[in-house]
C-alpha positions as CSV (number, residue, x, y, z in Angstrom):
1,X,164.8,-60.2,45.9
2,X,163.2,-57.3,43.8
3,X,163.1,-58.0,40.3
4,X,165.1,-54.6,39.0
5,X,168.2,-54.7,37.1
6,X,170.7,-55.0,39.5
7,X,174.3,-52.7,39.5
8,X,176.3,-55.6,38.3
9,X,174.4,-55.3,34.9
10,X,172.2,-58.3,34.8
11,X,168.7,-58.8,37.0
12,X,170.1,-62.9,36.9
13,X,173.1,-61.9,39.1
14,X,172.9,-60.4,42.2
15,X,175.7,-58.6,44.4
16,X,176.2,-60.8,47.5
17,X,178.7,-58.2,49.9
18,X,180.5,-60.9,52.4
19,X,182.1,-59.4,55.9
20,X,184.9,-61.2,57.4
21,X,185.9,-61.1,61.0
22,X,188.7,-62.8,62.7
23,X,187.4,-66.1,64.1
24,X,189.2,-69.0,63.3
25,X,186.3,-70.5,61.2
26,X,186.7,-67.7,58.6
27,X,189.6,-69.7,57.0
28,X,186.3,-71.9,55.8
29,X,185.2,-68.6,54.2
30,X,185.8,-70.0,50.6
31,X,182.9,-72.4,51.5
32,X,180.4,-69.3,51.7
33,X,181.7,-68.1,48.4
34,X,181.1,-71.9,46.9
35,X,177.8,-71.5,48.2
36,X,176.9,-68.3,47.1
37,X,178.0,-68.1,43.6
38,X,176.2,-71.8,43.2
39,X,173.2,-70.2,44.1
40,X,174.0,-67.2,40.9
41,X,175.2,-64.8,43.5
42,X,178.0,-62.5,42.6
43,X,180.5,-62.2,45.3
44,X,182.7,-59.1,47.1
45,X,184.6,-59.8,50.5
46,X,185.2,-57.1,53.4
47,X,187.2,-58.1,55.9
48,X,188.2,-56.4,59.2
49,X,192.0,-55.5,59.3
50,X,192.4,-58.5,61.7
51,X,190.9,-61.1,59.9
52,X,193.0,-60.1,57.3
53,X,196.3,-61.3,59.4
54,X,195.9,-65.3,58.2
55,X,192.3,-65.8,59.5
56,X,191.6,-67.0,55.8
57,X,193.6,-67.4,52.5
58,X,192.8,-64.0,50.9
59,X,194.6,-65.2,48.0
60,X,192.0,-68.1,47.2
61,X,189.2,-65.9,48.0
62,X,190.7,-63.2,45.5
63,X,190.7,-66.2,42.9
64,X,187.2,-67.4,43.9
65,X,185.4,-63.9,43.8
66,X,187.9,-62.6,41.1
67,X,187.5,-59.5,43.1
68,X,190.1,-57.6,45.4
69,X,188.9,-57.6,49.1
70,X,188.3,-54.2,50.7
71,X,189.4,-54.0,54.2
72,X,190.9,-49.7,53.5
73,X,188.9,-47.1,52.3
74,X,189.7,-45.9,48.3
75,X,191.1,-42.6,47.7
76,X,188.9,-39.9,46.3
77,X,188.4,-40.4,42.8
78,X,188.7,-44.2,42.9
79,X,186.1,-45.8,41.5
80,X,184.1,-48.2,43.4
81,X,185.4,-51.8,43.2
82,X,181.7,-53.4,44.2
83,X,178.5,-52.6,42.9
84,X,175.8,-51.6,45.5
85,X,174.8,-55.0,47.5
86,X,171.2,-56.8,46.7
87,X,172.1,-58.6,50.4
88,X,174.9,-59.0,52.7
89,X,176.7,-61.5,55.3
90,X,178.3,-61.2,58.3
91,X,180.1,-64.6,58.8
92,X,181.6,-65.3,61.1
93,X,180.9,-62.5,63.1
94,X,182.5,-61.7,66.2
95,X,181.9,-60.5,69.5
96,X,184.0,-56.7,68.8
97,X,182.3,-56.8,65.4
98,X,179.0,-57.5,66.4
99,X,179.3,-54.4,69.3
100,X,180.5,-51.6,67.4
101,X,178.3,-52.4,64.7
102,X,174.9,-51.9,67.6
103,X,176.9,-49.1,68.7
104,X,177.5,-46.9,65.2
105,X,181.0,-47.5,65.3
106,X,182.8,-47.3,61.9
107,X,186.7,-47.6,63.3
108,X,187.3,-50.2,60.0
109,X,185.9,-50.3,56.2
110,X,184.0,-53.5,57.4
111,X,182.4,-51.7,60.3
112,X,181.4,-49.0,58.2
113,X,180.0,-50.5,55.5
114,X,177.7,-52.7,58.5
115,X,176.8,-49.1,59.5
116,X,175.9,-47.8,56.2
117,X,174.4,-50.5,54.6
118,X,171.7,-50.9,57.3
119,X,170.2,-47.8,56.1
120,X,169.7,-49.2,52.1
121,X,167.2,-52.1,53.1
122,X,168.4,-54.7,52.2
123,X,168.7,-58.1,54.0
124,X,171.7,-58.9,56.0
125,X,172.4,-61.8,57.8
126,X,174.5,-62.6,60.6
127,X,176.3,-66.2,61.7
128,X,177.9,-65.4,65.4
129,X,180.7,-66.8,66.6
130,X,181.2,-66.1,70.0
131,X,182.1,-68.1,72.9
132,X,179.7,-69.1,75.6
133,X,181.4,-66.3,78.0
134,X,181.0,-63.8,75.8
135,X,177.8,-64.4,74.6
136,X,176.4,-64.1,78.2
137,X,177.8,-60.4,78.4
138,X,174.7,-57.9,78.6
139,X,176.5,-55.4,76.4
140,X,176.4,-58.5,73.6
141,X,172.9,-59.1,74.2
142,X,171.4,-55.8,73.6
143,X,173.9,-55.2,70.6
144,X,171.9,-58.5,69.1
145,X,168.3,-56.7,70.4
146,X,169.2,-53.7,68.4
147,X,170.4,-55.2,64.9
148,X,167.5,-57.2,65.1
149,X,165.2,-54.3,65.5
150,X,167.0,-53.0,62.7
151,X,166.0,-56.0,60.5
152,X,169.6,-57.9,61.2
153,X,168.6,-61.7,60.7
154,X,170.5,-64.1,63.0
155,X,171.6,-67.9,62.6
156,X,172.0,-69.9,65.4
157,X,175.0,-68.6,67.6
158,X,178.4,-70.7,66.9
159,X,180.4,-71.1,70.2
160,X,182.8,-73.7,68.0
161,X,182.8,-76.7,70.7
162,X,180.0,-79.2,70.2
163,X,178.5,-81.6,72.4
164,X,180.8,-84.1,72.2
165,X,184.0,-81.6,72.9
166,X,184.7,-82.0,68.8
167,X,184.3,-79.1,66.5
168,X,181.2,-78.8,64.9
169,X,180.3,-77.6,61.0
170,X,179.9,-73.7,60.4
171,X,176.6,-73.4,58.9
172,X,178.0,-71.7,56.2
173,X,174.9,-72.0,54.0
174,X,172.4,-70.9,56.5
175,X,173.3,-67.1,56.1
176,X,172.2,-67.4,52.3
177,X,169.2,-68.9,53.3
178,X,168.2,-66.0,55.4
179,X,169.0,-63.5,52.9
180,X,166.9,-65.3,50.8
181,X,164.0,-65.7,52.3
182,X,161.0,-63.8,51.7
């Protein structure tokens, strides 16, 4: 992270721009938030119009981030209610998500702000979650060759079934720690 003054106001705060997609470990999203702001990141959620339909409490995450979430564009002549992001998150990210984005497609304010946002350089990061199946599809696997040629770092894929049949943890953490590294 560059050393500037950042467009929250402060260089010891940073804009941390969180996208939610509808997968049914988003309702863990507040853990990201936790996370995030622990770690003196300031926090903004997107969220794709279906994610928005009880994936996560919105409320709590309103109170958390003490921010609204943006899922609809603003009118002209609203002012912006985020700064300019230092890094962003995808978590989870979803199959659709994850495929329009590769593709250009900007049918939602969370897609669009994927598609704009990879053009400012700064670090995004990416936790999938995506079953098995739909991991396998080729269209999936060059969508994941193309963000990372666009500088799109990945965690480790989340299928949400563990070894043992049980539902393991959402690495929640490991998307700040790849927008953090060097």
């Amino acid at each position: 992270m560059s050393e500037q003054v950042r467009n929250t106001g402060t260089p010891e705060q940073p804009f941390l721009y969180v996208v939610v997609c509808a997968a049914g470990v988003a309702s863990g999203v507040s853990k990201l938030i936790t996370a995030a702001q622990e770690r003196g990141w300031a926090v903004g959620v997107f969220a794709t119009p279906v994610a928005l339909n009880g994936f996560f409490d919105t409320d709590a995450v309103r109170a958390q981030t003490g921010r609204p979430i943006r899922s609809a564009w603003r009118r002209p002549g609203e002012p912006r209610p985020f700064p300019d992001p230092d890094a962003v998150v995808v978590a989870p990210a979803t199959f659709n998500t994850v495929n329009k984005w590769a593709a250009g497609l900007a049918d939602n304010l969370a897609l669009a702000t994927l598609c704009e946002v990879s053009g400012l350089g700064v670090p995004v990061a990416v936790l999938p979650c995506v079953a098995d199946a739909l991991a396998s599809h080729p269209a999936y696997r060059e969508s994941l060759a193309r963000l990372r040629g666009m500088g799109v770092r990945f965690g480790d894929p989340y299928a949400g079934q563990g070894e043992d049949g049980g539902r393991p943890d959402f690495a929640w953490e490991r998307a700040l720690d790849l927008v953090e590294r060097g």
